[in-house]
VOPAGU-2260 file (C-alpha; in pm, 1 decimal, decimal comma):
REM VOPAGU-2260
SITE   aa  ch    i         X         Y         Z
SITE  UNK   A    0    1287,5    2090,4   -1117,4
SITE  UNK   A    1    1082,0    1780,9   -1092,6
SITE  UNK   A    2     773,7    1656,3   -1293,2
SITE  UNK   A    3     515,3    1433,6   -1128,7
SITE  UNK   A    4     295,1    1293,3   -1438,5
SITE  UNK   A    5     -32,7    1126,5   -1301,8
SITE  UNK   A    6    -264,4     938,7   -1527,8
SITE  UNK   A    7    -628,9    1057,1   -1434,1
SITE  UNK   A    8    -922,4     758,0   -1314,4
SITE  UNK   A    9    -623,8     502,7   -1448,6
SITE  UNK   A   10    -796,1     186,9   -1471,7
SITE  UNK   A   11   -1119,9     393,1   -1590,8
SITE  UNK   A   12    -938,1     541,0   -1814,9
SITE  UNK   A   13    -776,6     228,3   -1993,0
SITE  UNK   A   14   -1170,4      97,3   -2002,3
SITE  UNK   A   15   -1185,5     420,5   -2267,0
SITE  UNK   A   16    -908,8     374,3   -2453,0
SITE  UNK   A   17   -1023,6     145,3   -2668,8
SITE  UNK   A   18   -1452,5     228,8   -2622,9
SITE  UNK   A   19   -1497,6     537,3   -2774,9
SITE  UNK   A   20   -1869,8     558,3   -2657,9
SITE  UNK   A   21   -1762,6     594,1   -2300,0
SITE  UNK   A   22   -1648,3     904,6   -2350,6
SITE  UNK   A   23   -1886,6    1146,1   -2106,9
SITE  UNK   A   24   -1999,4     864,9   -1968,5
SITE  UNK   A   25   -1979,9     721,1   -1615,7
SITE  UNK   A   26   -1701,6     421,7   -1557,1
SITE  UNK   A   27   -1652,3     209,1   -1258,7
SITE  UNK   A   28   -1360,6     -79,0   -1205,2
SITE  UNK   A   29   -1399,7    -355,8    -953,4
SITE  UNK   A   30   -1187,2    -542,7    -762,6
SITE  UNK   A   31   -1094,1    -911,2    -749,4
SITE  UNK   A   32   -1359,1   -1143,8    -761,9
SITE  UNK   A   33   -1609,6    -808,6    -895,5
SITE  UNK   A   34   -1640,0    -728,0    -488,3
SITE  UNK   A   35   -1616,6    -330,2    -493,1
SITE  UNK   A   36   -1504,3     -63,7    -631,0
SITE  UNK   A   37   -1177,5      36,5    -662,7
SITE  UNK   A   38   -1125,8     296,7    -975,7
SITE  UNK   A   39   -1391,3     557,0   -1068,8
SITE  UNK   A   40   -1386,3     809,9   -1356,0
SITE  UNK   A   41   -1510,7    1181,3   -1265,3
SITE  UNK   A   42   -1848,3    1122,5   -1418,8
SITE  UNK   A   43   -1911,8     806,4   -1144,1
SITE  UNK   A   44   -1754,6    1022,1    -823,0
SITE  UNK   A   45   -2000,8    1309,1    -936,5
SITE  UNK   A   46   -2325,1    1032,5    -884,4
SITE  UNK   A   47   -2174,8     992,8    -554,3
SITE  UNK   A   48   -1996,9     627,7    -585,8
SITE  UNK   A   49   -1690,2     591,8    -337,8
SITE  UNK   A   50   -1367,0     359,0    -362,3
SITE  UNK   A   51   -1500,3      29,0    -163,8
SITE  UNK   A   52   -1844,7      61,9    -194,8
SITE  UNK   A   53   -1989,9    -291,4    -265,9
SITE  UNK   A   54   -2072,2    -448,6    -633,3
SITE  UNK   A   55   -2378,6    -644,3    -527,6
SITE  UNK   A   56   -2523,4    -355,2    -295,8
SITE  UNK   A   57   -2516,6     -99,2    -564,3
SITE  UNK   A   58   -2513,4    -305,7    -864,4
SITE  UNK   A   59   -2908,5    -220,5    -967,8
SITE  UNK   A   60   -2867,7     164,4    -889,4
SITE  UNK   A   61   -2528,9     109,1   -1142,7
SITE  UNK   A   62   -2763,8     -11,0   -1393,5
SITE  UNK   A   63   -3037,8     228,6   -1376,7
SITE  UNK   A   64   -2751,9     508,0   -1386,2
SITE  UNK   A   65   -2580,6     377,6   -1684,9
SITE  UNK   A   66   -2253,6     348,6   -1553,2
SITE  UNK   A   67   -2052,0     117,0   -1712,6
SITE  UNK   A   68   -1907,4    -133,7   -1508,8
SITE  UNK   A   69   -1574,8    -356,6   -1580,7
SITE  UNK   A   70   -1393,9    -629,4   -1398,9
SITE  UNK   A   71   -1039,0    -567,7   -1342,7
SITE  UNK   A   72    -827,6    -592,7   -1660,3
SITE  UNK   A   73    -483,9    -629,9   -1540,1
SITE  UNK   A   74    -328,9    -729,3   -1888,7
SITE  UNK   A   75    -425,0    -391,6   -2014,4
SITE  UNK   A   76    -349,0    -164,8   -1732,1
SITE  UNK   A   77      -5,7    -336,2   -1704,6
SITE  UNK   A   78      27,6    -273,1   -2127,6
SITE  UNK   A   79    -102,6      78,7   -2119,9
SITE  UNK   A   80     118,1     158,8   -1823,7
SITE  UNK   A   81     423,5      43,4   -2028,1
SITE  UNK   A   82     281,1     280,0   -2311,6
SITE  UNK   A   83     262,1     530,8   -2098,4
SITE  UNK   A   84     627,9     549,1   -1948,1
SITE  UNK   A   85     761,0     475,3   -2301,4
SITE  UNK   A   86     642,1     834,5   -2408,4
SITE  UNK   A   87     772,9     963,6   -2082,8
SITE  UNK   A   88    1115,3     837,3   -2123,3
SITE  UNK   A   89    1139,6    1064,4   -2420,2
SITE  UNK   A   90    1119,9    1375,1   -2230,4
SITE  UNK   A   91    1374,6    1360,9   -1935,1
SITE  UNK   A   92    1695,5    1099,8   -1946,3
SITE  UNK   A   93    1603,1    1063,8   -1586,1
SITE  UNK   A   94    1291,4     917,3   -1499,5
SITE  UNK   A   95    1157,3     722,2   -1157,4
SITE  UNK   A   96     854,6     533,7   -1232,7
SITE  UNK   A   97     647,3     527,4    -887,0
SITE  UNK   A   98     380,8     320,1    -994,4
SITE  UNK   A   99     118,6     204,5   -1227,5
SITE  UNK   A  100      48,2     556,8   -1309,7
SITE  UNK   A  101     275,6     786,7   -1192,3
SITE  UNK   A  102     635,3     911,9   -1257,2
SITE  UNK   A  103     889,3    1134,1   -1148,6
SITE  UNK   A  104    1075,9    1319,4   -1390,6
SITE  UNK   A  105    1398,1    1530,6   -1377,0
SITE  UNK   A  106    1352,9    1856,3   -1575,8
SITE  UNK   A  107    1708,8    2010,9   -1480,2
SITE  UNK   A  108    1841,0    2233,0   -1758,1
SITE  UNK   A  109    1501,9    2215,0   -1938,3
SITE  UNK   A  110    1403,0    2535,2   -2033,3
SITE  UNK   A  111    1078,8    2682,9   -2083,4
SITE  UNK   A  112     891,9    2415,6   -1798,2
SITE  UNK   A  113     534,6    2531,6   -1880,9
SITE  UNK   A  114     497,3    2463,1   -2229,7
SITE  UNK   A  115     728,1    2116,5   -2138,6
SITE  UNK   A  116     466,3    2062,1   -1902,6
SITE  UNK   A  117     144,1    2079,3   -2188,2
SITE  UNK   A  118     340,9    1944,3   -2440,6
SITE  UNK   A  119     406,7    1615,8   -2189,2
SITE  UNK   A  120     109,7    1630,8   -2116,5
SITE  UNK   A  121     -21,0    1615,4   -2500,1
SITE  UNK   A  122     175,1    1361,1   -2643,7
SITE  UNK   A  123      92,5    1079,0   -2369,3
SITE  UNK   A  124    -276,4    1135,4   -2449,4
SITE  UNK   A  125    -176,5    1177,2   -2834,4
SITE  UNK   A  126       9,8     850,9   -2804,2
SITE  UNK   A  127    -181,0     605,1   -2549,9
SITE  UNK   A  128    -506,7     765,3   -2516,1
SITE  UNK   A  129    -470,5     805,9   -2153,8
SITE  UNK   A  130    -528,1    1160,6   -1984,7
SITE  UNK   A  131    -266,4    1288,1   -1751,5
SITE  UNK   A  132    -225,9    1559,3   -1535,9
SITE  UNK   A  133     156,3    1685,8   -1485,7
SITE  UNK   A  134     279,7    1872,5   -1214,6
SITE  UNK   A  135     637,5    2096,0   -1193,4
SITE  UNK   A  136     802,1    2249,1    -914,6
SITE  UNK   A  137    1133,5    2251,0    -771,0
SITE  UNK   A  138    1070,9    1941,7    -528,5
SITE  UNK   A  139     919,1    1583,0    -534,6
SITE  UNK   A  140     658,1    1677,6    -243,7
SITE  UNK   A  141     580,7    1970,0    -401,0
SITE  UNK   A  142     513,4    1849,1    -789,7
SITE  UNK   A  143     261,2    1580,9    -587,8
SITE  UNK   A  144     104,6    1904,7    -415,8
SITE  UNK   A  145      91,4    2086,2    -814,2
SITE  UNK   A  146     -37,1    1778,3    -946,6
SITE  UNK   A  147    -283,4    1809,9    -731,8
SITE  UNK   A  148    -339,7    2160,0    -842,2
SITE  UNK   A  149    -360,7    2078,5   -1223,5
SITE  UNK   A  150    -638,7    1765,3   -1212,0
SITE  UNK   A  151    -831,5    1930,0    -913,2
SITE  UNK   A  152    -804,2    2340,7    -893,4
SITE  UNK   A  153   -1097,6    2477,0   -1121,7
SITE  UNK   A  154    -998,5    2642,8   -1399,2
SITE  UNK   A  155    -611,9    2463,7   -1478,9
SITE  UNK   A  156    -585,2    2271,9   -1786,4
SITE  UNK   A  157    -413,6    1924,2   -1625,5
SITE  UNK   A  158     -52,3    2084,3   -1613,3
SITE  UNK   A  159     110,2    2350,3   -1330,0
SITE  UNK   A  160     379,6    2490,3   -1264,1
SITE  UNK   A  161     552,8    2542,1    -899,0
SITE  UNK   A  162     834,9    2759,2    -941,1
SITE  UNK   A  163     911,4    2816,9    -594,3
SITE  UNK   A  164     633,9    2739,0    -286,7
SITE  UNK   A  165     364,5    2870,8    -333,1
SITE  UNK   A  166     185,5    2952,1      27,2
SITE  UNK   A  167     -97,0    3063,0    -104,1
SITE  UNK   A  168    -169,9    2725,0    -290,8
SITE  UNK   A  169     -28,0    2589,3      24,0
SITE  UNK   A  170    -305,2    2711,1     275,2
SITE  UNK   A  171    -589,0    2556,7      10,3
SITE  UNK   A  172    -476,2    2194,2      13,6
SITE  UNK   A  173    -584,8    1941,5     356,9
SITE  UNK   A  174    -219,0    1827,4     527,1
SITE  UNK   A  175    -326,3    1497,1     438,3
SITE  UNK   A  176    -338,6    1560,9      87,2
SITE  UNK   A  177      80,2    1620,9     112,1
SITE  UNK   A  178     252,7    1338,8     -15,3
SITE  UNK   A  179     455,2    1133,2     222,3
SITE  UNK   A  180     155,2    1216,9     616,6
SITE  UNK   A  181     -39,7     927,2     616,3
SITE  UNK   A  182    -361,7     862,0     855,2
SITE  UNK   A  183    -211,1     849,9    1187,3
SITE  UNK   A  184      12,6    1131,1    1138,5
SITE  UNK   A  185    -251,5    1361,3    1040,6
SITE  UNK   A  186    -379,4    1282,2    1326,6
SITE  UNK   A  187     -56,2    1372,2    1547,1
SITE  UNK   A  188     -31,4    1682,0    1364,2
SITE  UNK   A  189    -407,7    1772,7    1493,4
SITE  UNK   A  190    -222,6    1824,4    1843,9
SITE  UNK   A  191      -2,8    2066,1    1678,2
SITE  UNK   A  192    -325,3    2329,2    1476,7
SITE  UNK   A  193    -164,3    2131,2    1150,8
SITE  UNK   A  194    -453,1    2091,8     943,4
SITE  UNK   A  195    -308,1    2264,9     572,9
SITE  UNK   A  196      15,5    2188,3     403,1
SITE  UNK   A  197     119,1    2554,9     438,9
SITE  UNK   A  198      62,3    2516,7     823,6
SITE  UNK   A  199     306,8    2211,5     819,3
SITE  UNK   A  200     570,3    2393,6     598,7
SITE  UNK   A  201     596,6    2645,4     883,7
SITE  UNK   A  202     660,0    2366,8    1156,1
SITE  UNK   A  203    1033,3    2392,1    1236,6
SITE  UNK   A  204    1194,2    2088,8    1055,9
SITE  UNK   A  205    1453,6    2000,7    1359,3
SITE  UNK   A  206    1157,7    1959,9    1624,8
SITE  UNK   A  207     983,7    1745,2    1369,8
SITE  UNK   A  208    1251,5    1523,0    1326,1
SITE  UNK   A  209    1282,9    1503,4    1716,3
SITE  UNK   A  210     891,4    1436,7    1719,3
SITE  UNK   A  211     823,4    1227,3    1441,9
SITE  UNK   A  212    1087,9    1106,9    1226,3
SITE  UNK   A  213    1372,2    1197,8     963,3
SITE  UNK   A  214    1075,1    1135,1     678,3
SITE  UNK   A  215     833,4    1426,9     815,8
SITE  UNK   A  216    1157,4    1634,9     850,8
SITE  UNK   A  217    1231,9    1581,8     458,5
SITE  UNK   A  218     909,4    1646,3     370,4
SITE  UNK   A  219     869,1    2001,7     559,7
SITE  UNK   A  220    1174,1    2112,6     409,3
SITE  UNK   A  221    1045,7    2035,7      78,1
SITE  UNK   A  222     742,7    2246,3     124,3
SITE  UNK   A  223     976,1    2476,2     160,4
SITE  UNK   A  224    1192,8    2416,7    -149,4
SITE  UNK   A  225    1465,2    2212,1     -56,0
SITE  UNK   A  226    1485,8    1934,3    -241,5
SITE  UNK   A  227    1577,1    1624,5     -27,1
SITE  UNK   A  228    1434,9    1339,4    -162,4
SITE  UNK   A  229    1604,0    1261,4    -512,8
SITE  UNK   A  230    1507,9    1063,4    -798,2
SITE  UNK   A  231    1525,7     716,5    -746,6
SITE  UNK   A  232    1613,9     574,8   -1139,5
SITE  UNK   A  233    1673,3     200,6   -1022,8
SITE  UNK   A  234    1371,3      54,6    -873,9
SITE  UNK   A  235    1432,5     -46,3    -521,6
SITE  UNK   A  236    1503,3    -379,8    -435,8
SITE  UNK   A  237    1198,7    -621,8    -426,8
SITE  UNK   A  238    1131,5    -737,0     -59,2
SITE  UNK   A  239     859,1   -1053,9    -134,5
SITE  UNK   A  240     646,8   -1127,7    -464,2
SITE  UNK   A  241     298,1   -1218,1    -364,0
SITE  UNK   A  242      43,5   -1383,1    -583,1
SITE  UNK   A  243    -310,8   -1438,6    -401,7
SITE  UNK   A  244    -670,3   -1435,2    -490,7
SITE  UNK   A  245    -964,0   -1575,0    -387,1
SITE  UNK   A  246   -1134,1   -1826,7    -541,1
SITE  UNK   A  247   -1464,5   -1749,2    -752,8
SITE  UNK   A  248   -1621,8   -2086,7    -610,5
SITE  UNK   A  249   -1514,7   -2271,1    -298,5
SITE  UNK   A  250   -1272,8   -2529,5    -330,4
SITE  UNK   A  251   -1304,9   -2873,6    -194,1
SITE  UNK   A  252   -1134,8   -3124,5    -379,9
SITE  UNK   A  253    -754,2   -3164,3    -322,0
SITE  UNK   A  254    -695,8   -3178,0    -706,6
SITE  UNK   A  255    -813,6   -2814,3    -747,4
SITE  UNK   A  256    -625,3   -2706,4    -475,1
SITE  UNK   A  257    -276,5   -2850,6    -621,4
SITE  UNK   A  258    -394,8   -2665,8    -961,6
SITE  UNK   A  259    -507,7   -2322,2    -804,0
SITE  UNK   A  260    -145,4   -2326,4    -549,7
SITE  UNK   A  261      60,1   -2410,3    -900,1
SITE  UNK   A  262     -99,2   -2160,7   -1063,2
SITE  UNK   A  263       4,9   -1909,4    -785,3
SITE  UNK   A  264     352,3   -2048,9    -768,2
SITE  UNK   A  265     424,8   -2015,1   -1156,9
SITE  UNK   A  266     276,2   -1643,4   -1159,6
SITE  UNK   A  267     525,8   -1551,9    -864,6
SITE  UNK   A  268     788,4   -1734,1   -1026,7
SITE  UNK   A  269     703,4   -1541,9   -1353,3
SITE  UNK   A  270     675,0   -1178,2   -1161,5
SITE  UNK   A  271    1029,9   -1296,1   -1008,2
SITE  UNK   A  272    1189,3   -1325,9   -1347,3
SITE  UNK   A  273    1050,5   -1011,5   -1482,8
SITE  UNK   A  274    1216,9    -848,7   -1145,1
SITE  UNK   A  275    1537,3   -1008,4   -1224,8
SITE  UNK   A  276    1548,2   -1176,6    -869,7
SITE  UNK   A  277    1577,4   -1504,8    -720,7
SITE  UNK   A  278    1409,3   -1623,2    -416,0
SITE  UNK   A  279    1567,6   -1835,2    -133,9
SITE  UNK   A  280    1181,6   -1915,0      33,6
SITE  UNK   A  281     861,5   -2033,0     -44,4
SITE  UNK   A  282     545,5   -1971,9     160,3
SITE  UNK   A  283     235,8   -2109,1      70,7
SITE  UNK   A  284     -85,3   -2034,5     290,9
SITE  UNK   A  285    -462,7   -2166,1     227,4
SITE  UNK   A  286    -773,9   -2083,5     446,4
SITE  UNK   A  287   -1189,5   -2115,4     447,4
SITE  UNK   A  288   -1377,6   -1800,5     461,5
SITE  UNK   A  289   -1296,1   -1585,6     737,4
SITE  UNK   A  290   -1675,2   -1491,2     771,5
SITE  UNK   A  291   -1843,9   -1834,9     793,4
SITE  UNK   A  292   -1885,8   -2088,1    1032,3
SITE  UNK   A  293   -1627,9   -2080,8    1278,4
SITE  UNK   A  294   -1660,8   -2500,8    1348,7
SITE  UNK   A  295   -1600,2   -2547,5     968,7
SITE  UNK   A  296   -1254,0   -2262,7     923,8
SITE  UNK   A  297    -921,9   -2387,4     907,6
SITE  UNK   A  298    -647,8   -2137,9     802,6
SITE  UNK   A  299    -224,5   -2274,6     783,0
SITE  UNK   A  300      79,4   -2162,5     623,0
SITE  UNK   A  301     425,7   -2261,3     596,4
SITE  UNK   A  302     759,5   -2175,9     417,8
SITE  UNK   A  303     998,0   -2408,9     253,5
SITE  UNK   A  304    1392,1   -2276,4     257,7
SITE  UNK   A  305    1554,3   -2359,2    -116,2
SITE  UNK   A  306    1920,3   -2449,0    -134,1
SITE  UNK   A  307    1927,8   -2186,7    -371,4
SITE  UNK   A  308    1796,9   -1921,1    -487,5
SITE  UNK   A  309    1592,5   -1988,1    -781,7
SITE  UNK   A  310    1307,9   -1858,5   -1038,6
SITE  UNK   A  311    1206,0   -2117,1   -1227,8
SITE  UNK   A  312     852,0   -2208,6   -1227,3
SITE  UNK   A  313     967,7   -2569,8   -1159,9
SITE  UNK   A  314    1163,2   -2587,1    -885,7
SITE  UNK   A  315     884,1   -2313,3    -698,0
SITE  UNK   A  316     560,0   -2477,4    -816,4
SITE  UNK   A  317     760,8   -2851,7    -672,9
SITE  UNK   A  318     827,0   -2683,0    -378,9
SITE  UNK   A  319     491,8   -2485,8    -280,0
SITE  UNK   A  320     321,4   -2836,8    -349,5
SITE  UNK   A  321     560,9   -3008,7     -49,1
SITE  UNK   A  322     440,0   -2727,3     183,5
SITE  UNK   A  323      48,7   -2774,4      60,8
SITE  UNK   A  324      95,2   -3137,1      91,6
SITE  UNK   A  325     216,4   -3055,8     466,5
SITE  UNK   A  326     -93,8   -2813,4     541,7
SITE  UNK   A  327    -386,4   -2919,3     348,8
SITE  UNK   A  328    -677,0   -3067,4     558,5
SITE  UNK   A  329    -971,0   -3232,6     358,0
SITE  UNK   A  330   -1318,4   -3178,2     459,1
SITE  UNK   A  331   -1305,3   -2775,8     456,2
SITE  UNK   A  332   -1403,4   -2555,6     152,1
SITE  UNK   A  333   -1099,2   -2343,6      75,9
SITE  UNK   A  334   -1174,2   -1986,2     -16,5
SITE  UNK   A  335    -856,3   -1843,9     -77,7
SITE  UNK   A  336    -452,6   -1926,5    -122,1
SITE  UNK   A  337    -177,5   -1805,8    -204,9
SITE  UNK   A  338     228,9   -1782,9    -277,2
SITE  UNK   A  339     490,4   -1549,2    -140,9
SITE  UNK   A  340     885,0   -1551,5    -229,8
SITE  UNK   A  341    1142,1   -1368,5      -5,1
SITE  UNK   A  342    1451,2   -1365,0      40,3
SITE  UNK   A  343    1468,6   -1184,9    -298,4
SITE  UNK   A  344    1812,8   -1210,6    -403,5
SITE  UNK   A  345    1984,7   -1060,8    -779,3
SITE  UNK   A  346    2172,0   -1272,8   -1008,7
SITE  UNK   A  347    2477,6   -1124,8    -886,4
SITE  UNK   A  348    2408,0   -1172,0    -511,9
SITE  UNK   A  349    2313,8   -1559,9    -547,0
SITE  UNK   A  350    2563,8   -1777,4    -386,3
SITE  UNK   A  351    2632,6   -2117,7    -564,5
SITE  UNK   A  352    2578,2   -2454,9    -356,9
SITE  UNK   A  353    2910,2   -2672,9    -295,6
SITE  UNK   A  354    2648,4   -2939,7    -316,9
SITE  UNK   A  355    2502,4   -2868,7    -667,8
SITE  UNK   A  356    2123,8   -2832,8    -703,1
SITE  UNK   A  357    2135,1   -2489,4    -866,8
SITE  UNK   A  358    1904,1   -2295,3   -1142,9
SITE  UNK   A  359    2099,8   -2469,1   -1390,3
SITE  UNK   A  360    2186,0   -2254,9   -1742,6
SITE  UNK   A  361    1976,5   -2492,2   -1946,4
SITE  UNK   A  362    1648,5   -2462,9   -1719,4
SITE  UNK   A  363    1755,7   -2070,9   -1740,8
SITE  UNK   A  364    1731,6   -2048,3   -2090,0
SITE  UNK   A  365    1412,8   -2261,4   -2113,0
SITE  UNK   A  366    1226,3   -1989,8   -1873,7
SITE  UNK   A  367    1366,8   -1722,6   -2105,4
SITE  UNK   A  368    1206,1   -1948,8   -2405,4
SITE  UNK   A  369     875,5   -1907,2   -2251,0
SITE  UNK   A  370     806,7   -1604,8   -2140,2
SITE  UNK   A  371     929,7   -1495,5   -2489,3
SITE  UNK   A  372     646,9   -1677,9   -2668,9
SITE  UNK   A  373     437,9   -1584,1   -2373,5
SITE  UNK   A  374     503,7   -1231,0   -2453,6
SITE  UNK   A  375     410,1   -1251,3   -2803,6
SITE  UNK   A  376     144,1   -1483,3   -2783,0
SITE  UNK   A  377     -34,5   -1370,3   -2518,3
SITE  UNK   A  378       6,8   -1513,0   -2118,8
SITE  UNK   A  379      27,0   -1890,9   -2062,0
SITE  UNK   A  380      44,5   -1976,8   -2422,0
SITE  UNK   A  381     286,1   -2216,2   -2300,9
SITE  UNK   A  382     271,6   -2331,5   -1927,2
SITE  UNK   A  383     315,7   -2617,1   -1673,4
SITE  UNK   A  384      60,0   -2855,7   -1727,1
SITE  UNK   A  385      -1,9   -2843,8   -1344,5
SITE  UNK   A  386    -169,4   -2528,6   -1324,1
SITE  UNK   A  387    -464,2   -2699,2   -1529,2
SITE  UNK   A  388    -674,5   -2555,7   -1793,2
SITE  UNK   A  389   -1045,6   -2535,9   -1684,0
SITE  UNK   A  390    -965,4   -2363,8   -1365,3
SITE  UNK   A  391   -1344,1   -2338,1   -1226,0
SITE  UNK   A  392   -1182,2   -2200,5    -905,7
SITE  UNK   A  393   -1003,2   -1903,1   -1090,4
SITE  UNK   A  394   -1174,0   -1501,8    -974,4
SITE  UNK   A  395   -1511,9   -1389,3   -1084,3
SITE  UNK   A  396   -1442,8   -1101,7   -1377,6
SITE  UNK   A  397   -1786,0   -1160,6   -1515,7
SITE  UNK   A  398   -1744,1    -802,0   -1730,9
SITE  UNK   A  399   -1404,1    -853,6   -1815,8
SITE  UNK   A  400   -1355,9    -619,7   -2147,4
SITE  UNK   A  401   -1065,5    -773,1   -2433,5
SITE  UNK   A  402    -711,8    -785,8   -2397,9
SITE  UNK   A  403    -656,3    -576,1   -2700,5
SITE  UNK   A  404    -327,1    -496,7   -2665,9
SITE  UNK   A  405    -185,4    -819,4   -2568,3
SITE  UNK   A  406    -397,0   -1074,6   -2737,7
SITE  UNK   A  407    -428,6   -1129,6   -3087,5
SITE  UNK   A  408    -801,4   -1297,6   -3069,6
SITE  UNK   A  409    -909,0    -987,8   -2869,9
SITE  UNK   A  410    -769,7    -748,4   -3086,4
SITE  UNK   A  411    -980,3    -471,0   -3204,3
SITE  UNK   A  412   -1184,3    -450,8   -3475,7
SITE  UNK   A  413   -1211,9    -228,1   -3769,2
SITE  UNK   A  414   -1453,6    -179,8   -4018,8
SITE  UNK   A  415   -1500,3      58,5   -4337,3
């Protein structure tokens, strides 16, 4: 038996963690730069709000509503999500974390699943303050589907329990609501009278391989209870890091360029050590704003090939500058850049140079020196002296709430 545990309105619900008075009340999350929305607690859907609608179009109906509205707060989410799988780990040896906020869990052997599942469910809320809903049955595809059942079905209390498929259940849920059928094979399926996950569970698994693929084949026999997807404990190995953002105000000066691309380039290199991989490439890309004047856009990118594979934020922020040295073009107003690494390698699959020029052990330990105080102290508490300090370029979060978990100025405070 597998658990799917789902935190509910995530980044909404971090935004209450810590803001008691936001209980019952309304919450929206926007994305980079404060351009849309892209979390909303129950209270905002029920007013109507959508993922993507735009700030500045609905920012005065926001107001007069009294939702409250936050900038993104990635130090938090990223904290609370590390909270969150902590108290998870205590329940199952086996656990696949899927994302920000979700997790697989393997309940084989556990006995009496429904009071596992409320109890789960809890002691996350008891210990982080984040509301989950937790969903059991005796395959991935279908504890997505009874996840689904416990945060949406009226009258569940956020956990359910799948024994065996449930057809019933089945016929109630859209066949794009199934985990795994994206957008343009719901559409496919139309051709078929799919429209329900019970009416693809009845699809015969061999002709949908022959049709579609392998994946759809899996995931009909798993609305059917065969369990062919397993837990994956190890995450799966990292394909690129990418670190891009647009920039709050338009960049024009070379200097603030160099210090918005090293800032990029020691992030990725940072994300790369926290992976545990080392990258063999380095691709930098700039460009003007996509929507303006088409006599005044520019928009280049290149890659630079290391001798070896490396993660220090040296060696990547000195080589992303070579390749924005070979691509910048003054005169243009730069609205967004960015860094990716591939050719993701582990420690164990790096192959040394005959030539030298190697991550040496020194430069190792001096990354591992910093993103230890980093760590404690709160990010770039120490950092290259490239990536600047002012940073008038950096992303809009003009209702950015504290850091309280991971810095100690923005801790909060208590009174008696």
């Amino acid at each position: 038996m597998f658990a799917l545990v789902d935190c509910n309105s995530f980044y909404a619900s971090c935004e209450r963690v810590f803001r008691p008075d936001l209980k019952d009340r309304p919450v929206v999350v926007l994305s980079n730069n404060d351009g849309c929305l892209i979390a909303l607690s129950n209270e905002a859907k029920a007013l109507g709000y959508k993922m993507g609608d735009v700030f500045f179009k609905i920012k005065n109906d926001l107001l007069q509503k009294r939702v409250a509205v936050f900038s993104s707060n990635y130090a938090l989410y990223g904290n609370l999500s590390e909270r969150v799988m902590t108290v998870l780990e205590e329940f199952s040896p086996e656990l696949e974390i899927y994302s920000i906020d979700e997790a697989f869990l393997n309940l084989r052997g556990f006995k009496d699943l429904e009071a596992r599942g409320k109890l789960i469910k809890y002691d996350v809320e008891r210990l982080t303050g984040v509301p989950v809903s937790v969903g059991i049955a005796p395959t991935k595809t279908l504890a997505k589907l009874a996840n689904h059942v416990a945060k949406r079905f009226d009258g569940q209390c956020g956990s359910y329990i799948m024994e065996k498929p449930d057809y019933d259940i089945l016929k109630q849920i859209d066949v794009n609501k199934v985990w795994g059928i994206g957008r343009g094979l719901t559409e496919q399926l139309k051709d078929f009278e799919v429209k329900t996950a019970y009416d693809l569970s009845q699809l015969d698994p061999r002709a949908v391989r022959k049709r579609f693929s392998v994946v759809a084949e899996r995931t009909v026999r798993e609305l059917n209870g065969i369990s062919c997807i397993p837990l994956e404990e190890a995450p799966p190995h990292p394909q690129n890091i990418i670190v891009s953002r647009g920039f709050k105000n338009r960049i024009k000066a070379k200097e603030e360029m160099i210090e918005a691309v090293s800032f990029y380039a020691n992030r990725a290199a940072e994300k790369a050590r926290i992976k545990k991989v080392f990258a063999f490439r380095v691709h930098v890309f700039i460009k003007t704003d996509p929507y303006g004047d088409n006599r005044n856009s520019y928009s280049a990118g290149q890659s630079i090939i290391l001798d070896e594979a490396h993660n220090d934020a040296r060696t990547i922020i000195k080589a992303a500058l070579e390749v924005l040295e070979s691509i910048y073009k003054p005169k243009f107003s730069y609205q967004k850049a960015g860094i990716i690494l591939t050719g993701l390698v582990y420690d164990t699959e790096r192959q040394i140079s005959l030539f030298g020029g190697g991550q040496s052990h020194k430069l190792t330990r001096l990354m591992e020196t910093m993103d230890m105080v980093n760590k404690i102290h709160g990010r770039e508490t120490i950092r290259p002296a490239v990536v600047g300090t002012n940073k008038k370029w950096f992303m809009a979060r003009n209702m950015l709430s504290p850091r309280y978990t991971t810095q100690w100025k923005e801790l909060r405070k208590v009174r008696s």
